[in-house]
C-alpha positions as CSV (number, residue, x, y, z in Angstrom):
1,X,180.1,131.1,-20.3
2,X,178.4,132.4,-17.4
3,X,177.1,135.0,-18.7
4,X,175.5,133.3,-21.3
5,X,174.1,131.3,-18.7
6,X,172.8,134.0,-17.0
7,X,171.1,135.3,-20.2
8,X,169.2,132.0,-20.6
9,X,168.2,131.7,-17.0
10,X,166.5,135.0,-17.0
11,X,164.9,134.5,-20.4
12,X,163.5,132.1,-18.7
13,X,162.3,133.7,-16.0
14,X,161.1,136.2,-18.6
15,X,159.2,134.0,-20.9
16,X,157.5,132.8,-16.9
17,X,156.1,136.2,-16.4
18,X,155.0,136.1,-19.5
19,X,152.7,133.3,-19.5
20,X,151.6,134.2,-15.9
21,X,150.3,137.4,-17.5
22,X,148.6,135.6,-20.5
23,X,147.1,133.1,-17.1
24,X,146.1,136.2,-15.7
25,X,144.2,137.5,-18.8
26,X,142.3,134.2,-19.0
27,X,140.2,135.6,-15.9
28,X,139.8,139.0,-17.7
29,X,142.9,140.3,-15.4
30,X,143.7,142.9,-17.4
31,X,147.7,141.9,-17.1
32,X,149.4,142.5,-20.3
33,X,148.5,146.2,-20.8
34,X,149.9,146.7,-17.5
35,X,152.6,144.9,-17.2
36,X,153.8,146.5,-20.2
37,X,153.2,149.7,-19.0
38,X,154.9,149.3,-16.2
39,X,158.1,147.6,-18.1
40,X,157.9,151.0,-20.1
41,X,158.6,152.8,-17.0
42,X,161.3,150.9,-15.9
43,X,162.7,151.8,-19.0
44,X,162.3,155.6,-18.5
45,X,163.5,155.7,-15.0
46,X,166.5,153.5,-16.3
47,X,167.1,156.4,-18.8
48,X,166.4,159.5,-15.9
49,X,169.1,157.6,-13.8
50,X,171.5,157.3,-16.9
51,X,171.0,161.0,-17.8
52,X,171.6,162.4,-14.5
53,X,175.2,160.6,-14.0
54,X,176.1,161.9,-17.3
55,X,174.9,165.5,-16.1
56,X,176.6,164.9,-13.0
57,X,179.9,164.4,-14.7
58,X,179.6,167.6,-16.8
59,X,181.3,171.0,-15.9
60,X,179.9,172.7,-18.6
61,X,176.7,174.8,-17.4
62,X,175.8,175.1,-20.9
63,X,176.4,171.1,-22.0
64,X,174.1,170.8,-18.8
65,X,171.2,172.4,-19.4
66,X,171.5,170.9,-22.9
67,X,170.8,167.5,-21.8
68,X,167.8,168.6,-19.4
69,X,166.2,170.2,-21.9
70,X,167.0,167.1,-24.4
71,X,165.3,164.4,-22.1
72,X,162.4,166.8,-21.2
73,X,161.6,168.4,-24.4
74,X,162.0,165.2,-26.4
75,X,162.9,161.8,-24.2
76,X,159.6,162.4,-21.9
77,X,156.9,162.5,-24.6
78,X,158.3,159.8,-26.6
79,X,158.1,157.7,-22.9
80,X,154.6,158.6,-22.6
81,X,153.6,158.3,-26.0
82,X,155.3,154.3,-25.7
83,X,153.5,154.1,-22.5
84,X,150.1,154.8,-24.2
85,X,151.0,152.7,-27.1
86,X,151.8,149.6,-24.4
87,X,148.7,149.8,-23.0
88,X,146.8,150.1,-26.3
89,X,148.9,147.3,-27.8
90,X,148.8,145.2,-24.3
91,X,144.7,145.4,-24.3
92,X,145.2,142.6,-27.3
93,X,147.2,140.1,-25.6
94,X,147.5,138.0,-28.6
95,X,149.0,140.6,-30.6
96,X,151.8,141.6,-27.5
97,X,152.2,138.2,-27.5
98,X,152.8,137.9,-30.9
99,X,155.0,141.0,-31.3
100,X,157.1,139.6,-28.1
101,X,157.4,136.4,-30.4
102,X,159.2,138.3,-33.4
103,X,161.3,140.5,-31.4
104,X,163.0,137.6,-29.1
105,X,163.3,135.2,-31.5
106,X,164.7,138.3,-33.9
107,X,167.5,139.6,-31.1
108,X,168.5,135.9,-30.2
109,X,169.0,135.4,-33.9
110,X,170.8,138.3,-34.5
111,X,172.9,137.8,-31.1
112,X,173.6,134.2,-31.7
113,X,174.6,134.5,-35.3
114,X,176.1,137.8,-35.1
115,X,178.6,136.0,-33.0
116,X,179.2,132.6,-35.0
117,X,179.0,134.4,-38.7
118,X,179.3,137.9,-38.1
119,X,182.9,140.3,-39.1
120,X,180.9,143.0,-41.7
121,X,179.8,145.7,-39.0
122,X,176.6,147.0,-39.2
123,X,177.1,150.6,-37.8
124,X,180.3,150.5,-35.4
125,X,180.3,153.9,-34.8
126,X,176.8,153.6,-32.7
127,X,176.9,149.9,-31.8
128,X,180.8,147.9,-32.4
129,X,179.0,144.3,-31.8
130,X,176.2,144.7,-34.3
131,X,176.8,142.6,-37.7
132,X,174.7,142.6,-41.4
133,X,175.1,139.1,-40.7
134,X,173.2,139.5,-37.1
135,X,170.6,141.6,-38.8
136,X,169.9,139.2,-41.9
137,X,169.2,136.5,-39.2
138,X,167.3,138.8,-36.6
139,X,164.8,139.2,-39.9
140,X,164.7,135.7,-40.5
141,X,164.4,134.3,-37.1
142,X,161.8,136.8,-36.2
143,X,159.6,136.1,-39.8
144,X,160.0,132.6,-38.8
145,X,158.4,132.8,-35.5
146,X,155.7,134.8,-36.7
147,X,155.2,132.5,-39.0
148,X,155.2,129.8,-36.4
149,X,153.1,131.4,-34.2
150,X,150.3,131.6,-36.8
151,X,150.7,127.9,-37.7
152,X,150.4,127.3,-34.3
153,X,147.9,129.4,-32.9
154,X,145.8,129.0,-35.8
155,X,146.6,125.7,-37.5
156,X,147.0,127.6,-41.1
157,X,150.0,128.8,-42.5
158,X,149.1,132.8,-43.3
159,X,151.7,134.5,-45.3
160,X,150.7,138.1,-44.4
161,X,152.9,137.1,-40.9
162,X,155.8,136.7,-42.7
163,X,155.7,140.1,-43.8
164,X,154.5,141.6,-40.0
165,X,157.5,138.9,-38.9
166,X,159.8,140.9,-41.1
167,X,158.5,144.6,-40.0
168,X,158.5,143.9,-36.4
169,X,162.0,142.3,-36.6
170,X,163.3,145.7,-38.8
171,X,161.7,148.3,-35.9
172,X,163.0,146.2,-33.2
173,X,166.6,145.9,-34.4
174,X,166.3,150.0,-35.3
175,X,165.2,149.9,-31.6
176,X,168.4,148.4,-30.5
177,X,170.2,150.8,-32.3
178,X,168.6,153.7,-31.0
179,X,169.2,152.8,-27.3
180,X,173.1,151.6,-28.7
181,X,173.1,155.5,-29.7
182,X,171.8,156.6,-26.3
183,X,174.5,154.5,-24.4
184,X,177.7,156.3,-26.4
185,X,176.1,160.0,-25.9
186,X,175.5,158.7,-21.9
187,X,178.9,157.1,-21.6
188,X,177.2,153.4,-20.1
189,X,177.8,150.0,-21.5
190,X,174.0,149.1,-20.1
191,X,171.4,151.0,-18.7
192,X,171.4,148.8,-15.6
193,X,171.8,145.8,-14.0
194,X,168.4,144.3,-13.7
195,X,168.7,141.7,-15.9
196,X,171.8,139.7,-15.8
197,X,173.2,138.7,-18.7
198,X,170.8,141.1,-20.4
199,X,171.5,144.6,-18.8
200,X,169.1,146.8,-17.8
201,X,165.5,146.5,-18.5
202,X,165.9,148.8,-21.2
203,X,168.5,147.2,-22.7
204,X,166.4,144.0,-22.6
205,X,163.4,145.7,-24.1
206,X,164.7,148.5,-26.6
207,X,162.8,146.7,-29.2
208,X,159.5,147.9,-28.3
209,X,160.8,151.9,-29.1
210,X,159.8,152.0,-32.2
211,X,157.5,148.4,-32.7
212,X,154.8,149.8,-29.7
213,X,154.1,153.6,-31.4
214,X,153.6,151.9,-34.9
215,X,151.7,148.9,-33.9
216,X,149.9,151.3,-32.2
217,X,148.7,153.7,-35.1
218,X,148.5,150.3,-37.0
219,X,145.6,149.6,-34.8
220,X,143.5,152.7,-34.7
């Protein structure tokens, strides 16, 4: 119970930051794209910090200089190439805004129902609390508030956001998975501790792995 209390209190806080940002950008403070950048690095030192305690727990010179040359030759582009994509992405507030919808709404859904519905595993070798029944309702929730969002922002019920609702909620959940992969190979329940009730700030914002880069190439 308290940790689920913990998880709403700093969604909360969360969703505050958020809409201080969106303030911000209302007097052409370029907050967003930042913000987001710098939530992308957060990530990445998470990862560095996570990679180095696994390192220092290996004998194995060999096993070693495997997983240097593992983070450097493929975990720091992909960072940087997320980076850029944040600050691409986060120069249209409205459409970080709207891809922050979909993914929250798709993790609580999957999290929430996952829990009450959920016994069919989705891929328990990577990730043992991951459910189809989760994933069904991640892509529902997430197409609904995309939905939502365009009703509201707009005042017209656009049907094309159902299918953006249903994308963004796939990538994100393939997001989770990834970083549920990266935890077993680095031995860690969560990256950190940043976020209670969430884990580390990658753990909170895996979603954006795969949703940024391909928003990203969307746009240009």
């Amino acid at each position: 119970m308290k940790n689920i209390v913990k998880r709403i209190l700093v969604g909360a806080g969360i969703a505050i930051v958020a809409i201080f940002a969106a303030a911000l950008e209302y007097y052409s403070i370029p907050a967003v794209r930042w913000l987001a950048v710098l939530i992308v690095f957060g990530m990445a030192i998470e990862l560095a910090v996570g990679v180095r305690r696994r390192i220092a727990k290996e004998k194995d010179a060999q096993k070693i200089n495997q997983l240097w040359t593992n983070y450097s030759i493929i975990i720091v582009p992909a960072v940087i190439f997320i980076a850029f994509s944040a600050h691409a992405v986060g120069s249209k507030p409205w459409i970080m805004f709207l891809l922050l919808l979909i993914i929250s709404a798709a993790d609580t859904g999957a999290w929430f129902f996952g829990k009450w519905l959920g016994t069919t595993k989705l891929w328990e070798k990577i990730s043992p609390n991951k459910t189809w029944s989760g994933q069904i309702a991640g892509i529902i929730c997430g197409c609904g508030a995309a939905v939502l969002y365009g009703i509201i922002g707009a005042g017209i019920f656009m049907p094309q956001l159902m299918w953006i609702g249903i994308a963004v909620a796939l990538l994100s959940q393939y997001g989770d998975l990834t970083a549920s992969w990266l935890k077993r190979k680095l031995g860690v329940k969560d990256f950190g501790g940043a976020l209670p009730g969430h884990g580390g700030i990658l753990d909170r914002f895996d979603g954006w792995i795969f949703v940024l880069p391909i928003t990203w190439l969307a746009m240009a």
